[in-house]
N, C-alpha and C positions, 0 to 999 in steps of 0.2 A: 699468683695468677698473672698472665700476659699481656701484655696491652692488647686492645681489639684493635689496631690497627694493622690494614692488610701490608703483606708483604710478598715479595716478589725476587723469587733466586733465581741466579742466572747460571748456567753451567755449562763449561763446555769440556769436549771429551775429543783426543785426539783416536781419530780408527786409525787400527794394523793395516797397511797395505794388502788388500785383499780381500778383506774380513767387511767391509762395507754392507754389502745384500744380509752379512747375518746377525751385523751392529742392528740393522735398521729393522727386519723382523724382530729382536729381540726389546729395542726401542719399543716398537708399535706395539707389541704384548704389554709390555710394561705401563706405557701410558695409559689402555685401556683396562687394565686394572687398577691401576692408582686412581683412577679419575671417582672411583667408586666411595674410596678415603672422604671422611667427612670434612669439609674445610677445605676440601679442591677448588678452586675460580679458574680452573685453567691452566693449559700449557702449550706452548709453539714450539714450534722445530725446525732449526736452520740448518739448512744442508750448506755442503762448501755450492760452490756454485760450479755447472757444468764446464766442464771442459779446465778449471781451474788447480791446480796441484796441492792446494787444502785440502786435507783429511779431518780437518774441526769440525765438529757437529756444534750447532747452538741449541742449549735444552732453558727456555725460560718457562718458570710454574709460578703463578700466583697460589697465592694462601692464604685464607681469612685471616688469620691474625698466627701471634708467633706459639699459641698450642699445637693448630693445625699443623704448622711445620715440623716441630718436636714429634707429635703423633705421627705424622711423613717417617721420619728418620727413621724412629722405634718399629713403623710394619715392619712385617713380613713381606712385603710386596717389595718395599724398599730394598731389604736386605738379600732376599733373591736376584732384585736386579744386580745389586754389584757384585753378587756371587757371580751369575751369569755374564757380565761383558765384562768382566776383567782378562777372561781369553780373545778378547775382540778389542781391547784401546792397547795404549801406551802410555805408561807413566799414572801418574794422579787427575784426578778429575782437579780443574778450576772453578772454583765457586765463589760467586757473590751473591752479597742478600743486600735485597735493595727495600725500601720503606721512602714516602714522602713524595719528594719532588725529584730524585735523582735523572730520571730518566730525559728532564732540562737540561742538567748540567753532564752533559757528554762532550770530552775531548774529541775531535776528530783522530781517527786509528789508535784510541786508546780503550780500553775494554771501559764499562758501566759504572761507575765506584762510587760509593758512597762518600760527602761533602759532609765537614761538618756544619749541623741548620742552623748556625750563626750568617752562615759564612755563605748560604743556598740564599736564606733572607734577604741578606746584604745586595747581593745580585740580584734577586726575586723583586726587590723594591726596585733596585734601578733600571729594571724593565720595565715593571709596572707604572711607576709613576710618570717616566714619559709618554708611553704609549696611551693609559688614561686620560692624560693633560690633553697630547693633540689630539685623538677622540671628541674630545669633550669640546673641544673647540673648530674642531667640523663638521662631524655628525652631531652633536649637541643640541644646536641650533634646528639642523634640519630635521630632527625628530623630536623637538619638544611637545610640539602639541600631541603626540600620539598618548596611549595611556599607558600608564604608567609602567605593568608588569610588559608591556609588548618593547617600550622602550628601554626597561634593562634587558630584558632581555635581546636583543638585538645591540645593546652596545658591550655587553659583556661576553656576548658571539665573536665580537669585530677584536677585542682585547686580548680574548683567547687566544683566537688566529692569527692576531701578530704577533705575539708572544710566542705562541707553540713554530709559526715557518718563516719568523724574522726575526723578532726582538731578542727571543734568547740561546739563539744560536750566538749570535754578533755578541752578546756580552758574555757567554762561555766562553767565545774562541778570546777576548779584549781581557776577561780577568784569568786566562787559563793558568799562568803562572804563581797567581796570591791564591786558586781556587786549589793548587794540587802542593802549595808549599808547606813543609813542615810535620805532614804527618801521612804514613802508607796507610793507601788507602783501601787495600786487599783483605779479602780475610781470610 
């Protein structure tokens, strides 16, 4: 049996020159069939951006855990679909399966990839533990008297926030070369 930790694949598909309006109907069918699959959490869709000469679509789908994905593959929904738009891309689909914290450790103009969670940790502390520190020692003070659940939670707000639109951006880009050495990280 699978581990029940949710998972998250990322896909992208390059369109035919032309074939755009009947990728994206065929898309749109698709997703609202799938979505009906037990173990769906969802899917987004990136279009290339107007007026730009990308023809990549971005397909990302959450999954409760890695039965649901297997049960994905094995439909018929699945399998229709890549019957169906193999006359509308080019080449192989790209796919990544992501799990954890991946979605921190992003290269700038490098696709999503999964880190091995020694190595996410490593990073993940050295975010964490400065931004806690000085936290702790400016808000700290000026929220102690509050109570207790109202002040974690508001200082575990402030951690997040720096973490998720400062902290770990800055130590992706500062460890990017020990984060992606040694092993491909594609699958």
């Amino acid at each position: 049996m699978a581990a029940r930790e949710a998972i998250t694949v990322s896909v992208t598909r390059t369109v035919k020159p032309g074939y755009e309006i009947a990728f994206e109907k065929a898309l749109h069918d698709f997703v609202q069939r799938s979505l009906t699959l037990q173990g769906q959490q969802g899917v987004h869709i990136m279009r290339p951006a107007p007026g730009s000469a990308s023809r990549d679509y971005g397909i990302v789908r959450k999954f409760a855990d890695q039965d649901s994905l297997a049960a994905f593959y094995e439909s018929a929904e699945y399998r229709e679909w890549i019957q169906s738009v193999s006359d509308f891309t080019e080449g192989a689909a790209r796919t990544e399966q992501l799990s954890g914290l991946e979605t921190w450790f992003t290269i700038p103009s490098a696709p999503i990839r999964a880190f091995p969670k020694w190595k996410m940790a490593c990073a993940t502390f050295l975010g964490v533990f400065p931004a806690a520190t000085v936290l702790g020692l400016t808000l700290g003070p000026w929220i102690e008297p509050w109570p207790f659940l109202l002040k974690g939670a508001l200082f575990n707000a402030c951690v997040v926030a720096l973490l998720t639109w400062l902290v770990m951006p800055l130590i992706t880009r500062a460890l990017q070369g020990w984060l992606m050495k040694g092993k491909e990280h594609s699958l």
